[in-house]
C-alpha positions in Angstrom: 6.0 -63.2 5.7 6.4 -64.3 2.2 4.6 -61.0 1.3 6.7 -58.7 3.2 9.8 -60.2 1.3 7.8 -59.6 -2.0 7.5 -55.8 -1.4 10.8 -55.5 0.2 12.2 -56.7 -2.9 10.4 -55.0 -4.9 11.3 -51.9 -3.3 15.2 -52.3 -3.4 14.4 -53.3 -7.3 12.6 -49.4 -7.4 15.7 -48.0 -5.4 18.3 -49.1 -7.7 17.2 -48.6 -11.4 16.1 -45.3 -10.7 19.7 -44.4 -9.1 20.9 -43.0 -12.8 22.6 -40.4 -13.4 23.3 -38.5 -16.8 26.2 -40.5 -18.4 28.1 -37.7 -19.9 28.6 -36.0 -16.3 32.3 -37.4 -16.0 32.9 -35.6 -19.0 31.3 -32.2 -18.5 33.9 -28.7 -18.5 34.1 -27.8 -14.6 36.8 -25.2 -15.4 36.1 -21.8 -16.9 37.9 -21.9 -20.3 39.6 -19.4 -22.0 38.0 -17.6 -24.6 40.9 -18.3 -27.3 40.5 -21.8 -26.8 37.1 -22.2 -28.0 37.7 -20.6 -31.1 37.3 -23.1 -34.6 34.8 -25.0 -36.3 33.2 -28.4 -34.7 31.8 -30.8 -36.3 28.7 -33.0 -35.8 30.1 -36.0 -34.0 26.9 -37.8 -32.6 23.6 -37.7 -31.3 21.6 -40.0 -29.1 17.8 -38.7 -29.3 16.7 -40.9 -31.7 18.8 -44.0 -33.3 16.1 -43.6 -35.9 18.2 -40.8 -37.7 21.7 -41.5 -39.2 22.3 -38.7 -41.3 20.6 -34.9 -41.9 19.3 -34.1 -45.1 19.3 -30.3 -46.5 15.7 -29.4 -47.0 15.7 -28.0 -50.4 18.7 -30.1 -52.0 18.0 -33.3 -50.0 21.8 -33.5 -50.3 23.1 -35.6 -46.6 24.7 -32.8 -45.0 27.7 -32.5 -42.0 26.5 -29.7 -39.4 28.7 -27.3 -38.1 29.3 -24.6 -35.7 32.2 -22.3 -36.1 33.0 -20.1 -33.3 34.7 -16.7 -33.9 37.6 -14.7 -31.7 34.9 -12.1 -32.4 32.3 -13.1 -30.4 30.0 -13.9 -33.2 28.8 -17.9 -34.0 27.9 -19.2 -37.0 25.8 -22.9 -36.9 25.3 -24.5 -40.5 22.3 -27.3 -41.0 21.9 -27.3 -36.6 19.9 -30.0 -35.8 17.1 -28.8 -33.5 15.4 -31.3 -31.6 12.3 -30.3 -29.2 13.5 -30.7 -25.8 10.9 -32.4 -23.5 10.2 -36.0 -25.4 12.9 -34.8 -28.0 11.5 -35.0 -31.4 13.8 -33.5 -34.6 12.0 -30.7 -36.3 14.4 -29.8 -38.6 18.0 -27.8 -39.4 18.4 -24.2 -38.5 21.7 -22.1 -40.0 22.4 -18.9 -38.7 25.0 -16.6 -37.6 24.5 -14.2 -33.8 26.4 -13.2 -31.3 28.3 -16.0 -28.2 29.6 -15.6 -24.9 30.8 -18.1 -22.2 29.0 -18.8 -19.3 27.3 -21.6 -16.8 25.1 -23.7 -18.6 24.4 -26.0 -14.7 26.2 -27.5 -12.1 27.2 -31.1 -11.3 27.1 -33.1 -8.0 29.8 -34.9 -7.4 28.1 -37.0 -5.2 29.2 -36.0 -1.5 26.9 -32.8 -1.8 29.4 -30.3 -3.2 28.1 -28.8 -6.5 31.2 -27.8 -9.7 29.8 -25.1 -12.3 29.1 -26.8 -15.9 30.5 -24.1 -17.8 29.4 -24.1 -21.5 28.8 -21.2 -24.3 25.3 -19.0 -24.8 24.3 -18.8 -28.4 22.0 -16.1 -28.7 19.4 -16.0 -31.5 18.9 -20.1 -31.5 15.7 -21.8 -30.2 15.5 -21.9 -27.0 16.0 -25.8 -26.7 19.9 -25.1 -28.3 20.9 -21.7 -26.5 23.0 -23.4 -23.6 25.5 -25.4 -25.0 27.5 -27.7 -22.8 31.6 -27.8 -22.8 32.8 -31.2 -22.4 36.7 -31.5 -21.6 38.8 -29.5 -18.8 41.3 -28.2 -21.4 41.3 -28.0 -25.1 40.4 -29.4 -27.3 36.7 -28.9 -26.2 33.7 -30.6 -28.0 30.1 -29.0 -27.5 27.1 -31.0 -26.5 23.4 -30.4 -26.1 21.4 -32.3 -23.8 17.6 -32.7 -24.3 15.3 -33.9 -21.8 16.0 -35.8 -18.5 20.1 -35.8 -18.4 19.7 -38.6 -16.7 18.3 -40.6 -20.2 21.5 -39.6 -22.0 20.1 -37.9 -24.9 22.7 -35.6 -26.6 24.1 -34.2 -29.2 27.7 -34.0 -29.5 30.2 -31.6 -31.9 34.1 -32.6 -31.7 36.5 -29.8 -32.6 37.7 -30.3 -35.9 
């Protein structure tokens, strides 16, 4: 009997730490956001990939550097010193800057629990690696910040850019 009480504990124990959920979910854009408000410069707020790294470094200068993404009423994007981090087992390969083309769209969906599923709406930034084309919008009304999420969602690791 003892046994039985072993494995039916163990089992709850299972049950309950793998009940996570991605801890930025609450905070996730569920609205579709006008265009206007998106436009400005945000600036590198956070990240949670890897504790190791408190600052970015500019490969040629080794100067620390701020990144940046400045969205234009245009349509066109411009990132400065992006962080790019692998996405699967994120590892940071390095800083990209370039300038391409945006537009808004769904970037995923969020359960709220009771089945029903709200669109994650976020902005496409064409031209970036793959790993950092769908950006996240977090906020339902401006000011928006921008986050990236890399790997399991459910692990938390992000990269966040507040509106400056």
């Amino acid at each position: 009997m003892q046994k039985w009480h072993q494995i039916f504990g163990f089992l709850i124990l299972t049950i309950l730490t793998s009940c996570q959920y991605d801890p930025y979910a609450h905070k996730y854009t569920t609205t579709e956001p006008e265009k206007s408000n998106l436009v400005g410069t945000y600036i590198f707020e956070k990240q949670t990939v890897d504790y190791d790294i408190t600052e970015f470094k500019d490969s040629l200068s080794n100067r620390t550097v701020i990144p940046k993404i400045k969205i234009k009423s245009n349509g066109i994007y411009k990132v400065v010193n992006l962080p790019v981090f692998e996405t699967f087992d994120p590892t940071f390969i390095g800083l990209v800057t370039q300038t391409n083309e945006w537009k808004i769209s769904t970037v995923g969906s969020i359960g709220d629990g009771n089945g029903d599923l709200k669109k994650h709406w976020g902005i496409y930034l064409l031209g970036l690696p793959s790993d950092l084309q769908n950006a996240g919008l977090m906020n339902d009304e401006s000011p928006y910040a921008i986050i990236f999420g890399f790997g399991d969602p459910d692990a938390g690791q992000a990269m966040i850019f507040k509106k400056e």
